[in-house]
Every structure is written in C-alpha cells, then in structure tokens.
N, C-alpha and C positions, 0 to 999 in steps of 0.2 A: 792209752789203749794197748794193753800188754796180752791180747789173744794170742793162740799158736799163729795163728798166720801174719798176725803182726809184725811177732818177735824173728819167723821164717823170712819174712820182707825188709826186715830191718838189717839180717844178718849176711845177709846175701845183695845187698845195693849197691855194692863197689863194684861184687862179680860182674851183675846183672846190665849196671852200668857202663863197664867197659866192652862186655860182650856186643850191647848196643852200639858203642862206638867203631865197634870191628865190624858189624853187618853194616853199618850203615858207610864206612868207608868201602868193603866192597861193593855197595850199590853208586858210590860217586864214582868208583872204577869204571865201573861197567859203562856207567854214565860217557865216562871220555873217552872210552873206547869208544861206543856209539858214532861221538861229535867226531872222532877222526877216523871216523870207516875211509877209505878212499876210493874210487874208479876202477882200482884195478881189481879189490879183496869183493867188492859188492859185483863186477864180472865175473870172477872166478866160483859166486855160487849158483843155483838154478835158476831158470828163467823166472820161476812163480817167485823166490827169495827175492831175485832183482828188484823185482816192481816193487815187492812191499821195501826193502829199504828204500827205495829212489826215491816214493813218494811218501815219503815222511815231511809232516808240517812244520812248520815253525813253530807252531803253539804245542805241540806234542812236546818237542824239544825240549821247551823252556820250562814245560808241566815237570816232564819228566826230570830236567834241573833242579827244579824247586821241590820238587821231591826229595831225592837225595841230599840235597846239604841241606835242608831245615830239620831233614831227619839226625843228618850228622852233627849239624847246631847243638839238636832239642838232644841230642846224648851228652854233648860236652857238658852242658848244660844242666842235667840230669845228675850225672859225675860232682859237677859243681853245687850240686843242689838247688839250683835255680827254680823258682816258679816258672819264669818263661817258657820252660822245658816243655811242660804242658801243652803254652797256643803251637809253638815250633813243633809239636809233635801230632796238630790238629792238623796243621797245613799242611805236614807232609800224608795225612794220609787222607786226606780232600785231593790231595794233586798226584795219589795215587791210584785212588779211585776214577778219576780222572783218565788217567793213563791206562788202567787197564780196561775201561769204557770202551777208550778207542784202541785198544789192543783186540779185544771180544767184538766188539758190536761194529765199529768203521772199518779194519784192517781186514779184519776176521781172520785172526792169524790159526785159527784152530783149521779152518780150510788147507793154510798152507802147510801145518808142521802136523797138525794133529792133535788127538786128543791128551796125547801126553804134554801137550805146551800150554796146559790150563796147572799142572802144577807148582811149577816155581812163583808163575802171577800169582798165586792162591796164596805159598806161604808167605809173600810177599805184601798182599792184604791181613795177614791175618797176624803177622808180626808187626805190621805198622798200627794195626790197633792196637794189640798188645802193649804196644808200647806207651802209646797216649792213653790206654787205661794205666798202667803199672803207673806212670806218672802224674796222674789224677789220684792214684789211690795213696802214692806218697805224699800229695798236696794234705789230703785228709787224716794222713796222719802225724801231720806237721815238720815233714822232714825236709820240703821246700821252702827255704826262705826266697 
C-alpha cells in the first residue's frame, strides 16, 4: 500500500515513535510524583486541594499506574515494531478513560481548579487514542510483526 499517507506513516515511525516514548515517560513521571506527594506538600496547598488529594483510592492509583507504563510498554514496543504494541496501547487508554471518569465525574476536579483543568485530561485522551489508532493503522500496513 504505497498511498501519500502511507509512504507519510512510514517515513516518520521512528520520529513518531520515540516522541511516544517521551510523552509517555513524562506521564510515569507525573505518575511518581503523585505516589510520593507527602503530608507536608499536600498541607501546604488549599483546603479544597487537600481533600481531593487525601482522598484518592487505591484503584485510582493503580488505574492511573496501568496507564502510564503500558502506555510506555506499547511505545517501546511500537519503536520495536511489535504487535503487542497495539493490546498495550488498548489498555492504556481504557485505564485512562477510566482515570479521567473519576477525575470528571467522582472527584469533580473541575469544581476544584476549574474549567481550565479539562485541558491537559483532554490531550491526554485524545493522544492516548491516537496512539492505539497510529498503531492499529501500522498493524495494517504490515509494519508490526
């Protein structure tokens, strides 16, 4: 299949590739910063911030774990031309959908920060789809083994 957008996808897989592998390692950053907020940085912000970090679940956590490194999996992966790349890039974005479920709808972190705090979750959805498309659309053009 030698279309323009083909031969566009074809020539650009390395870039596109590793770029994937640099967002999605700053989203495991972000990730561990999270898991080591401490007592003192979660006191020192507002009372309404307080509560929502205090009361973060376990299952959030682990959502939001599984998010970032199967996203950062399904890049190395990607990189390496793996099929796998593909489910790894399904799961991360079911367990980010997930995460900004209860980001939007349990947390309602838009009450706390505002309407500017639906941004970054947004590109956040919409490059983790991105991504498990890009990677479906390379399965079909057989550059996944």
């Amino acid at each position: 299949m030698n279309t323009p957008a083909a031969t566009f996808q074809k020539k650009y897989y390395k870039a596109i590739a590793i770029i994937a592998i640099l967002w999605n390692f700053l989203g495991v950053m972000a990730y561990l910063m999270q898991l080591n907020l401490d007592k003192a940085t979660i006191a020192a912000k507002p009372k309404i911030e307080q509560e929502l970090y205090s009361n973060i679940p376990t299952w959030y956590t682990i959502i939001f774990g599984i998010a970032v490194f199967s996203g950062l999996l399904g890049s190395i992966l990607l990189l390496l031309k793996k099929k796998f790349s593909t489910s790894l890039f399904m799961i991360s974005f079911l367990a980010v959908l997930a995460q900004m479920y209860y980001n939007f709808f349990v947390a309602q972190t838009i009450a706390v920060f505002g309407l500017s705090s639906i941004i970054m979750p947004s590109i956040i959805i919409v490059i983790s789809f991105a991504l498990l498309w890009y990677s479906r659309k390379m399965d079909e053009l057989a550059i996944l083994s």
